[in-house]
C-alpha positions in Angstrom: 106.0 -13.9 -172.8 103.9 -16.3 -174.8 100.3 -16.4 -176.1 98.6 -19.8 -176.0 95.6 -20.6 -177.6 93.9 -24.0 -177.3 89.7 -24.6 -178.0 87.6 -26.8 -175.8 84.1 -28.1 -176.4 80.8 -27.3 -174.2 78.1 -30.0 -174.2 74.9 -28.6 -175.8 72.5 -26.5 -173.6 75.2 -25.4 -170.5 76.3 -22.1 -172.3 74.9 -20.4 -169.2 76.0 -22.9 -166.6 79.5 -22.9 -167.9 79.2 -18.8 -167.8 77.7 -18.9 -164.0 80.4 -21.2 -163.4 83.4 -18.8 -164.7 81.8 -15.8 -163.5 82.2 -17.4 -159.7 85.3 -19.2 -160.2 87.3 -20.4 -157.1 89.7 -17.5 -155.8 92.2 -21.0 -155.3 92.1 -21.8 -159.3 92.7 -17.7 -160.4 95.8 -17.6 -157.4 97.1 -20.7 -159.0 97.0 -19.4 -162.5 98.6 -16.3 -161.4 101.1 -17.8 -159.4 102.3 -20.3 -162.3 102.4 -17.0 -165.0 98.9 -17.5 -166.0 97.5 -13.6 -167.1 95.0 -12.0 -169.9 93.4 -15.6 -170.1 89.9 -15.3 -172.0 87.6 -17.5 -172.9 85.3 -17.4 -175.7 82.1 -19.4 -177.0 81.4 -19.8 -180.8 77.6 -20.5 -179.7 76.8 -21.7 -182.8 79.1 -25.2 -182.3 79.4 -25.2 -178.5 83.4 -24.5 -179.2 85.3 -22.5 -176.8 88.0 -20.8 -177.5 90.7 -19.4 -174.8 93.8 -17.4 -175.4 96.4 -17.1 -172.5 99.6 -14.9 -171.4 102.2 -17.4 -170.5 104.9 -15.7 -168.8 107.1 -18.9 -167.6 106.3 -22.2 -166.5 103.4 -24.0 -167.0 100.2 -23.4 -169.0 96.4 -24.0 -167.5 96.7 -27.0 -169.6 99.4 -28.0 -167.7 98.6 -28.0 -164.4 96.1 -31.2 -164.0 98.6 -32.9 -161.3 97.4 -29.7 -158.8 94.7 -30.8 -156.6 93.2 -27.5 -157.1 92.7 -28.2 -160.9 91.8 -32.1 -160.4 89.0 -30.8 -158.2 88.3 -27.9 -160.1 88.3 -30.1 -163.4 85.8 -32.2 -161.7 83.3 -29.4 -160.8 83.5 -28.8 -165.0 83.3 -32.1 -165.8 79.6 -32.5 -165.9 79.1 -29.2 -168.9 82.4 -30.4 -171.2 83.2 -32.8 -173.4 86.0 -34.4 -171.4 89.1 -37.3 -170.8 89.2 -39.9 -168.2 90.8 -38.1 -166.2 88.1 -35.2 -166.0 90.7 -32.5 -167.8 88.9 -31.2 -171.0 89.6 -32.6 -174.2 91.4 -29.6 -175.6 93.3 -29.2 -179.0 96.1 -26.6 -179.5 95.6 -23.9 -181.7 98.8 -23.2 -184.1 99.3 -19.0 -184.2 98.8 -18.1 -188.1 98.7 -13.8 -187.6 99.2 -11.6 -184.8 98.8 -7.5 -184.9 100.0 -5.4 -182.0 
């Protein structure tokens, strides 16, 4: 299993929208996470810069980040598109985060 951990930027003033929108999030986008080895994915906001942070269980195939050929993630990404800093594409401009500790 691998942990992945990338960070994504909200535009200022949808810190609630963007929770709203997580807290009702498709059943289609959480089956297709699962199905792809997607588990224990959180998402966290640094409030302060609008910076979210999310750490994922990758158990084999693709990540979330990987995924924006599905239909159910274009759309998805679409929905989003309008509260994130994003690409042309709609997908969020997301950077990588390199692992530097982990404690079990």
């Amino acid at each position: 299993m691998t942990k992945i951990a990338f960070k994504m930027k909200l535009l200022p003033g949808f810190q609630q929208e963007y929770k709203k929108r997580h807290d009702e999030v498709w059943p289609e986008v959480s089956a297709l996470l699962k199905e792809s080895g997607v588990s224990d994915y959180s998402i966290f906001l640094e409030e302060d810069t609008n910076t979210l942070f999310a750490v994922q269980q990758q158990t084999s195939g693709p990540s979330s980040q990987d995924l924006g050929q599905h239909p159910v993630i274009k759309k998805w990404w679409a929905y989003m598109a309008d509260i994130m800093e994003t690409n042309a594409d709609n997908s969020p401009v997301s950077t990588t985060l390199k692992m530097v500790f982990h404690l079990d």
